[in-house]
KOLBA-510361 format. One record per residue (C-alpha): x, y, z; residue number from 0; chain; residue in one letter. Coordinates in Angstrom, 3 decimals, always signed. Example, Ala and Ser with C-alpha at 12.3 -4.5 7.8 and 13.67 -1.06 7.14 Angstrom:
2
{{+12.300,-4.500,+7.800},0,'A','a'},
{{+13.670,-1.060,+7.140},1,'A','s'},
//
This chain:
128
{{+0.000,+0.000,+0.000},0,'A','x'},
{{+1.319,+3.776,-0.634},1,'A','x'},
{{+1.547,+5.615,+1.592},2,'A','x'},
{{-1.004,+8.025,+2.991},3,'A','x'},
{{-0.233,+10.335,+5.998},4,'A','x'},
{{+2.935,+11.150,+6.220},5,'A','x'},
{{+2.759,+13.690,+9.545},6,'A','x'},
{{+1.093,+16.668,+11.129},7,'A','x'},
{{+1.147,+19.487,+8.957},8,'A','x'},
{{-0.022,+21.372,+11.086},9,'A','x'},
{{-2.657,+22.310,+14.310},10,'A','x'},
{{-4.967,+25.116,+13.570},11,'A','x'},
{{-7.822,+26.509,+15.894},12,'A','x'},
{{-10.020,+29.359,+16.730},13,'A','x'},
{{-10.003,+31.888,+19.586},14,'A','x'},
{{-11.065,+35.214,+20.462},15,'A','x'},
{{-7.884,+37.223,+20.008},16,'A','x'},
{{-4.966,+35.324,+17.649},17,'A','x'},
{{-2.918,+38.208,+18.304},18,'A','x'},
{{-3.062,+37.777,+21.717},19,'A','x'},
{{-3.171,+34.442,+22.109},20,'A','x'},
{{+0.304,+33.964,+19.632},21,'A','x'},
{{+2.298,+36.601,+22.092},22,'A','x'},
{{+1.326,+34.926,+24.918},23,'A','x'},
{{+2.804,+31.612,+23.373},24,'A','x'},
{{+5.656,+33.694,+22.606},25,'A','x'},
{{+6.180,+35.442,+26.208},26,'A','x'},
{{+5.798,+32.027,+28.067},27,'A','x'},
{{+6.475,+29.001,+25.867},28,'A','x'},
{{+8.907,+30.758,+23.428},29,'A','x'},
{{+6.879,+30.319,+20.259},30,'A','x'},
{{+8.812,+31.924,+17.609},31,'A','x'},
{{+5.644,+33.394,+16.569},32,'A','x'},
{{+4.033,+35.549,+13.303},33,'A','x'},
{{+1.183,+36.648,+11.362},34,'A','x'},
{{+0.712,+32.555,+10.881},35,'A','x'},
{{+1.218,+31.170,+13.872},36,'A','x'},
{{+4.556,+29.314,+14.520},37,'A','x'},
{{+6.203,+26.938,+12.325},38,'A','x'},
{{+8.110,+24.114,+13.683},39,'A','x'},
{{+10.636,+22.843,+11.516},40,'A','x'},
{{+12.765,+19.497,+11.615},41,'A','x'},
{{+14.077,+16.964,+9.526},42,'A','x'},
{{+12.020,+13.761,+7.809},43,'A','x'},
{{+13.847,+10.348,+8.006},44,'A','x'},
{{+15.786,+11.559,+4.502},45,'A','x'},
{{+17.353,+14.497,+6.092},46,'A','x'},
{{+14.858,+16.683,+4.128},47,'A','x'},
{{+13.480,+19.958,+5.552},48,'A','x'},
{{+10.373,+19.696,+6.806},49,'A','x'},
{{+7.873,+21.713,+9.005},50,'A','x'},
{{+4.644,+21.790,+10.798},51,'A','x'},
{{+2.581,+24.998,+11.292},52,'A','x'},
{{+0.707,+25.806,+14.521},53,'A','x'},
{{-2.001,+28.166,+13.872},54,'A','x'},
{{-4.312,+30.739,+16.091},55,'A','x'},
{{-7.409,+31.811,+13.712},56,'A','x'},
{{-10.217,+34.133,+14.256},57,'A','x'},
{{-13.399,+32.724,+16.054},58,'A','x'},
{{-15.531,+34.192,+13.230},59,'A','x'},
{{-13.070,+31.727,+10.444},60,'A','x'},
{{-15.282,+29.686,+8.058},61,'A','x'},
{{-12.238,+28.069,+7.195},62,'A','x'},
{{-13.022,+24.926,+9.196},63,'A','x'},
{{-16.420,+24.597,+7.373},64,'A','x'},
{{-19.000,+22.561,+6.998},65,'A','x'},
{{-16.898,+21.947,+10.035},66,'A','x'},
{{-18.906,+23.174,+13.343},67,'A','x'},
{{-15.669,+22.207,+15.651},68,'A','x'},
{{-12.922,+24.824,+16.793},69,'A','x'},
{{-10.165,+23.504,+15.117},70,'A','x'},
{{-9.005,+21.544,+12.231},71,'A','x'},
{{-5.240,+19.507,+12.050},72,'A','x'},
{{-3.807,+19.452,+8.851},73,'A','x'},
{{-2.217,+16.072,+7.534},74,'A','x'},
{{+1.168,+15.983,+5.045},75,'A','x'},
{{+0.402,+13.403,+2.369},76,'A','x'},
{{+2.266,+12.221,-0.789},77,'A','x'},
{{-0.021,+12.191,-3.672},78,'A','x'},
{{-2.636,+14.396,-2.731},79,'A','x'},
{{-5.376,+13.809,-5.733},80,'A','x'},
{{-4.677,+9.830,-5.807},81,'A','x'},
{{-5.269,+9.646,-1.933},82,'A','x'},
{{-8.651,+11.840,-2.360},83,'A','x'},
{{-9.692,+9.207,-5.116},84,'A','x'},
{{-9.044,+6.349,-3.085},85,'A','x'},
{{-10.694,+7.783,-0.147},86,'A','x'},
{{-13.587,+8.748,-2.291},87,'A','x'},
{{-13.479,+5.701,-3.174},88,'A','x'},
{{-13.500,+3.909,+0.078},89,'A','x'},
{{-16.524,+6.410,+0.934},90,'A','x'},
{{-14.898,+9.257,+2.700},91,'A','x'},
{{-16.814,+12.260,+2.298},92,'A','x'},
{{-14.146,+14.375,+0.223},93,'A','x'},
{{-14.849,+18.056,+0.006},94,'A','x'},
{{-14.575,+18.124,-3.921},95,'A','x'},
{{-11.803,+20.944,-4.146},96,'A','x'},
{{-8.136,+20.897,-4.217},97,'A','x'},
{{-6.041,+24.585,-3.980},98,'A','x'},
{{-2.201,+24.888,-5.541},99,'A','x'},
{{+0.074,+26.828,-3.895},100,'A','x'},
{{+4.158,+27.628,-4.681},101,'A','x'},
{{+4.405,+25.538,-1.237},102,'A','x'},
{{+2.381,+22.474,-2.144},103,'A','x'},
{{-1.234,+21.148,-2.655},104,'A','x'},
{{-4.461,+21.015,-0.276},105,'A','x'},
{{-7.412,+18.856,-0.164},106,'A','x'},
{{-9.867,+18.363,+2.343},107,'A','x'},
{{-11.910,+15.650,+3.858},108,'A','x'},
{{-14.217,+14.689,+6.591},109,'A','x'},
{{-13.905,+12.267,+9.166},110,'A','x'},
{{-17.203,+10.177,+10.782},111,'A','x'},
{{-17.770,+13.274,+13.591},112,'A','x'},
{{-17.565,+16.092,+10.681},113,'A','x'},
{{-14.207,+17.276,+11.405},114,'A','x'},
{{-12.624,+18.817,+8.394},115,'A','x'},
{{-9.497,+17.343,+8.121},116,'A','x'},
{{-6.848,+19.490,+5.934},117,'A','x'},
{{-4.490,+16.753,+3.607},118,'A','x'},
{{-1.335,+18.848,+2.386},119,'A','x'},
{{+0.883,+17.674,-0.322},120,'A','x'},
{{+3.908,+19.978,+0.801},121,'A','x'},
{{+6.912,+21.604,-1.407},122,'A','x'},
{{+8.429,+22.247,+2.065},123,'A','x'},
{{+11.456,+24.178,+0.288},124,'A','x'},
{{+9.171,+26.561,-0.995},125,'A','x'},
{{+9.696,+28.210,+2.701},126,'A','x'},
{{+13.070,+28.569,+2.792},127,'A','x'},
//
């Protein structure tokens, strides 16, 4: 079998205040934080550069829809548009929309609860 997940791309949720919520990571758990959150970078079992993005959003985001939940985590995948036909497939409800970026591919899914799930083909070099 391919393979599927590869990681966390990243942890995103909503609050109140992202502003205030990322300097607070800052002041007292030394987030190197910015207008995206914090990325965490380290290196995959090739040596590659990798990272994973921790994100604050605004409470009013419809970014997680039809999600109703507070958050959404973000998957890294290899072969984003095969694993969305195979999970189609295997009856997954697959939101039918995939967005290109210089820094990789995203696709989204939902699990059995209706949490949005975010699957993220990365070009991780893009960010260096």
């Amino acid at each position: 079998m391919k393979k599927r997940v590869t990681g966390i791309g990243g942890f995103f949720f909503k609050c109140d205040d992202p502003d205030k919520v990322k300097s607070w990571y800052n002041k007292h758990l030394g987030l190197n934080t910015d207008q995206y959150g914090c990325s965490f970078w380290w290196k995959d079992k090739e040596g590659n550069d990798a990272l994973t993005q921790w994100g604050p959003m605004n409470k009013d985001t419809d970014y997680f829809e039809p999600s109703k939940k507070p958050f959404m985590i973000n998957f890294r995948v290899e072969n984003l548009k095969e694993l969305l036909a195979t999970l189609k497939e295997e009856g997954v409800t697959v939101i039918d929309k995939i967005e290109e970026f210089e820094y990789g591919k995203f696709g989204w899914i939902l699990d059995p609860e209706g949490n949005k799930i975010e699957l993220w083909e990365p070009i991780d070099k893009a960010f260096l």
